[in-house]
C-alpha positions in Angstrom: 0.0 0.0 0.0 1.0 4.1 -0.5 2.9 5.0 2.2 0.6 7.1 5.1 1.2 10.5 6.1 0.8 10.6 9.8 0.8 12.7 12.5 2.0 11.7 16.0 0.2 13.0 19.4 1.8 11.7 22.4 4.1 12.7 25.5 4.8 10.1 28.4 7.2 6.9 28.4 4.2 4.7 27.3 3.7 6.9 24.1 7.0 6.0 22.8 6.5 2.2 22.1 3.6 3.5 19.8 6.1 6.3 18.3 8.7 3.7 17.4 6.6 1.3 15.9 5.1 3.9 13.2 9.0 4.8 12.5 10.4 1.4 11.6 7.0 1.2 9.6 6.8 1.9 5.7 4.7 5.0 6.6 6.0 8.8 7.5 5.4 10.5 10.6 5.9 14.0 9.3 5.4 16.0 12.7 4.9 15.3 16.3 2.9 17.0 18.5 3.8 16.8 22.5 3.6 18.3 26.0 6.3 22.0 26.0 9.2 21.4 28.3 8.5 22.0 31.9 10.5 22.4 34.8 11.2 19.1 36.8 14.0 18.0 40.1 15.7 19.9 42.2 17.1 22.6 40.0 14.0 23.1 38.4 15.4 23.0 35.0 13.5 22.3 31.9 12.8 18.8 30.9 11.5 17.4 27.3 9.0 15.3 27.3 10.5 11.3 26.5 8.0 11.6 23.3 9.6 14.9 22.0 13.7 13.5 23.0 12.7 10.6 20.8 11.6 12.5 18.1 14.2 15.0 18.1 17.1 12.1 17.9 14.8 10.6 14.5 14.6 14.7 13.3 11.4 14.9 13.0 9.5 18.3 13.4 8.2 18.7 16.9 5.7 21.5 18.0 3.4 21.9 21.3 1.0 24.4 21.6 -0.4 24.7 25.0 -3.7 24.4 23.4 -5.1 23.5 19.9 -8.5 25.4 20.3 -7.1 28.3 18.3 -7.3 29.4 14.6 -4.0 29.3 14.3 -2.9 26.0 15.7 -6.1 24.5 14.2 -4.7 26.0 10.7 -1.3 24.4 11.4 -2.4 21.1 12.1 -4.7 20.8 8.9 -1.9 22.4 6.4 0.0 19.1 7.6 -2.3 17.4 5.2 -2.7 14.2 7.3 -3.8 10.8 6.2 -4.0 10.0 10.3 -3.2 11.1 13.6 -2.0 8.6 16.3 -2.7 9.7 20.1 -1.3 8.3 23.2 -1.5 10.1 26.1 -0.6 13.6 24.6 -2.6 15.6 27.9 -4.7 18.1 25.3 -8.0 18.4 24.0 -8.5 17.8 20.3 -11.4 19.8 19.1 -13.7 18.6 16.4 -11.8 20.4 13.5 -8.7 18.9 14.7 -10.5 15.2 14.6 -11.4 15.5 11.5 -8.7 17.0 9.9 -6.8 13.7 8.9 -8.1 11.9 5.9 -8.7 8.5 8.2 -9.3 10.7 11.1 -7.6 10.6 14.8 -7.1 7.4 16.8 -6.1 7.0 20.2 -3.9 4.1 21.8 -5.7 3.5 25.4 -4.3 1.5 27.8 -7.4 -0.4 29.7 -10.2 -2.5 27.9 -13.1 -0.5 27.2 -15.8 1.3 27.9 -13.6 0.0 31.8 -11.2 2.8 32.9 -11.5 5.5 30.9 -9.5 8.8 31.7 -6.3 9.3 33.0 -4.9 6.7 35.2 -6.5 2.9 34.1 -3.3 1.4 34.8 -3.1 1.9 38.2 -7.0 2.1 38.6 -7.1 -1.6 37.2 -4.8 -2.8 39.4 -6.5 -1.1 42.5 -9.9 -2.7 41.7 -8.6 -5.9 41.2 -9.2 -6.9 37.8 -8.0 -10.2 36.5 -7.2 -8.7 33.3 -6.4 -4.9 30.7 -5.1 -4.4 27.7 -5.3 -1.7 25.1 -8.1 -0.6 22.8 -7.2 1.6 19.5 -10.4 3.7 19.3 -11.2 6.3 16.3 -11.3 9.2 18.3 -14.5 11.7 18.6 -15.9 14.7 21.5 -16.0 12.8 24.1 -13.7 11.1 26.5 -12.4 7.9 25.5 -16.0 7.5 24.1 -14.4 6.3 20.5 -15.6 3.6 18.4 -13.2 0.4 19.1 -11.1 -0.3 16.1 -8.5 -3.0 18.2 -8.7 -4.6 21.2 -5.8 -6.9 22.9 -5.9 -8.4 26.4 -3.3 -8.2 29.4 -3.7 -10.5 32.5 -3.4 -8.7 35.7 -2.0 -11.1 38.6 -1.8 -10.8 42.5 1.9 -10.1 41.9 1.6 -7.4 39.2 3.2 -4.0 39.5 1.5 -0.8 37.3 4.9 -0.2 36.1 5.4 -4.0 34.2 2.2 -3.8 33.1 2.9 -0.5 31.9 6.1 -1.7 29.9 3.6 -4.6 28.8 1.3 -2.4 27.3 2.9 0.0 26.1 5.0 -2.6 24.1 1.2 -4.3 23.3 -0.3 -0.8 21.6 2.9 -1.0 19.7 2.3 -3.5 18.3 -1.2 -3.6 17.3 -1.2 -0.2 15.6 0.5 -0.3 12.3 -2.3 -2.7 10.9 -5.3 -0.6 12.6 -4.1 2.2 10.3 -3.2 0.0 7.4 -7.3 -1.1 7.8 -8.7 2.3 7.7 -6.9 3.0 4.5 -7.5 -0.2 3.0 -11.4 0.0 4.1 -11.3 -3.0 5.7 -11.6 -1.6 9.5 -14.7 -3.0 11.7 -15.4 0.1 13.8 -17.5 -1.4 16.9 -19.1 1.7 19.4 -18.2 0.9 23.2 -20.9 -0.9 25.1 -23.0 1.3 27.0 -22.8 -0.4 30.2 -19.6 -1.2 32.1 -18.1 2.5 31.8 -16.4 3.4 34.5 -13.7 6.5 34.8 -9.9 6.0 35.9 -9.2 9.3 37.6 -5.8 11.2 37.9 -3.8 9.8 40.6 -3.1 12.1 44.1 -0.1 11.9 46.5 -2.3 11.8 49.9 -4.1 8.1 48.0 -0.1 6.6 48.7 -0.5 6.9 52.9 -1.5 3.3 53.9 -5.0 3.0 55.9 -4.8 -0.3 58.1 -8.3 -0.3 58.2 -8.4 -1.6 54.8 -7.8 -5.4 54.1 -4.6 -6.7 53.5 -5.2 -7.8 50.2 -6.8 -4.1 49.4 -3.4 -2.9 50.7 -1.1 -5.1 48.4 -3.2 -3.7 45.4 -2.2 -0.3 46.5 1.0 -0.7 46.9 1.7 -2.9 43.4 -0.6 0.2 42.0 0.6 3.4 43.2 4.6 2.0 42.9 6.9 3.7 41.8 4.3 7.1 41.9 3.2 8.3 43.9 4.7 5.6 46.0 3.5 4.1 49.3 3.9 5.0 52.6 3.1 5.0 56.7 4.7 7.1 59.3 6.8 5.7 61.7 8.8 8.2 64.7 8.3 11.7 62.7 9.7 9.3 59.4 7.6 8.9 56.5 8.7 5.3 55.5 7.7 4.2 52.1 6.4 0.1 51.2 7.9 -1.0 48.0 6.3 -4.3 48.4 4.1 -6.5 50.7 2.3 -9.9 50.6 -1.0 -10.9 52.8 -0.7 -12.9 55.6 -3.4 -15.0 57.2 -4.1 -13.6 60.9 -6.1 -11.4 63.3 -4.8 -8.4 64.4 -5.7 -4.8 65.4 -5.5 -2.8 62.8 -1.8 -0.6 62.7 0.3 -2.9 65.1 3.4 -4.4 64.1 2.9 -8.4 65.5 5.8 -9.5 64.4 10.0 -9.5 63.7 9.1 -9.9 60.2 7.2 -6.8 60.1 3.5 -8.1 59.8 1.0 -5.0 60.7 -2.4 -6.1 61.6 -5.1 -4.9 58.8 -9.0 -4.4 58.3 -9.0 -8.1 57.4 -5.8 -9.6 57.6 -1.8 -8.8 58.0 0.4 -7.0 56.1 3.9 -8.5 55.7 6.2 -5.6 54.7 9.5 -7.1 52.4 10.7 -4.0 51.0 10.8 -0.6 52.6 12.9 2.6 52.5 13.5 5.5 54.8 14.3 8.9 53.9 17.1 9.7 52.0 18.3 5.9 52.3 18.3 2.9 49.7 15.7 0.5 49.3 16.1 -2.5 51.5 14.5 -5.9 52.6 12.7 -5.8 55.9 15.0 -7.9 57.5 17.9 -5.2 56.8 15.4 -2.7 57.6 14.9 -4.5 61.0 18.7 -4.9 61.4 19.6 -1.2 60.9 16.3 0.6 61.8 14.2 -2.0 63.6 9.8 -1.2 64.5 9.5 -3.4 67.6 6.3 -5.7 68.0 3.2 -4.3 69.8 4.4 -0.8 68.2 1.3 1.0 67.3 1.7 2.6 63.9 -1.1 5.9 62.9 -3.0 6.2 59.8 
């Protein structure tokens, strides 16, 4: 087939498995589209987004407006004379003229199975709920959020033992994979556009700092989720003598226990329904470690009482 002339819309690690994929493709991404550079650590210096590095080191045109409801961005985007647009987690708005701009239109690489997470955060908010499974759905983009009908969809498990940030890797290497033919079907006409079932929607919101502090109400298992969810960000943690010690990883135990004491060397603290057994913690300003060496060098003595 004629090569396509695409468009790529994207700004996070996750888009860049996407990014690649159309570049060792037979196609031409002729300009990329991604978050403006924005102050990040402690100096506060500038940062490009891993979307717009990428792009840069392949030398393709990058631009980002801070919004694409103007005439003039809207005029720039359709003078690109677009066969499609690819999306992935770009973090603006497209307006209807910018939708349907492209000959084939805008689609969007989503990381959650749909109409089940939609929004900003179904990674983690998959893993928090405890779904068994994800995956990625390639949706032709319209108005609405995530509301698309479903060109692709591909299927992840999610196990007691997953972390968001495999399963991030995972599908982010998945949407990669699957979207060089979902374009090659819209311009051969051979694409099977299926609208989202109405039931089933649910909305992933944006992740918040304060949902890392860990309630020992909760159950154990509730509190593993949490902490294979919201790992590496915003991170766990409790707050032991004036520290705030973040939980890296944790497994249930079987027992009864008040909620928020330590019962044990290992570092079991009684839950809602269960124990927590903490295996990897770290301190302030100090390397990750197991809790035995935590225990060793630090040590939270049974029958301590920790808050929440």
């Amino acid at each position: 087939m004629e090569k396509l002339r695409l468009a790529f819309m994207g700004t996070p690690d996750f888009a860049v498995e996407t990014l690649n994929a159309l570049l060792e493709s037979n196609h031409d991404v002729v300009c990329v589209y991604t978050q403006p550079p924005r102050p990040a650590g402690r100096g506060q210096k500038e940062r490009k987004s891993p979307v717009q590095l990428r792009a840069e080191e392949m030398g393709i045109e990058v631009r980002y407006p801070v919004s694409l409801k103007t005439v003039d961005a809207q005029q720039e985007f359709s003078s690109l004379n677009l066969d499609a647009a690819v999306v992935v987690a770009y973090g603006l708005i497209l307006p209807k003229s910018v939708l349907d701009a492209p000959k084939f239109g805008c689609v969007n690489v989503h990381a959650s199975l749909l109409p089940r997470w939609r929004g900003a955060a179904p990674i983690q908010r998959a893993i928090l709920a405890g779904d068994d499974e994800t995956g990625v759905t390639i949706m032709q983009m319209d108005e609405g959020l995530d509301t698309g009908d479903m060109l692709s969809v591909e299927k992840l498990p999610i196990t007691s033992t997953t972390f968001a940030q495999t399963l991030h890797d995972d599908l982010a290497t998945l949407g990669g994979k699957m979207i060089v033919p979902v374009l090659e079907a819209l311009a051969n006409n051979t694409a099977n556009p299926v609208a989202q079932p109405e039931e089933g929607v649910t909305y992933a919101e944006k992740l918040q700092k304060s949902e890392g502090r860990l309630d020992w109400n909760l159950s154990a298992t509730e509190l593993v989720r949490k902490v294979h969810a919201l790992t590496p960000w915003p991170g766990c943690f409790f707050e032991c003598d004036g520290d705030r010690v973040k939980v890296l990883d944790a497994e249930v135990v079987e027992m009864v226990n008040t909620p928020g004491f330590v019962c044990c060397e290992s570092l079991v603290v009684g839950c809602g329904r269960d124990g927590l057994r903490i295996t990897k913690l770290q301190k302030p300003g100090k390397k990750p470690v197991t809790s035995e060496e935590f225990q060793r060098g630090n040590r939270i003595d049974c029958g301590k009482h920790l808050p929440y």
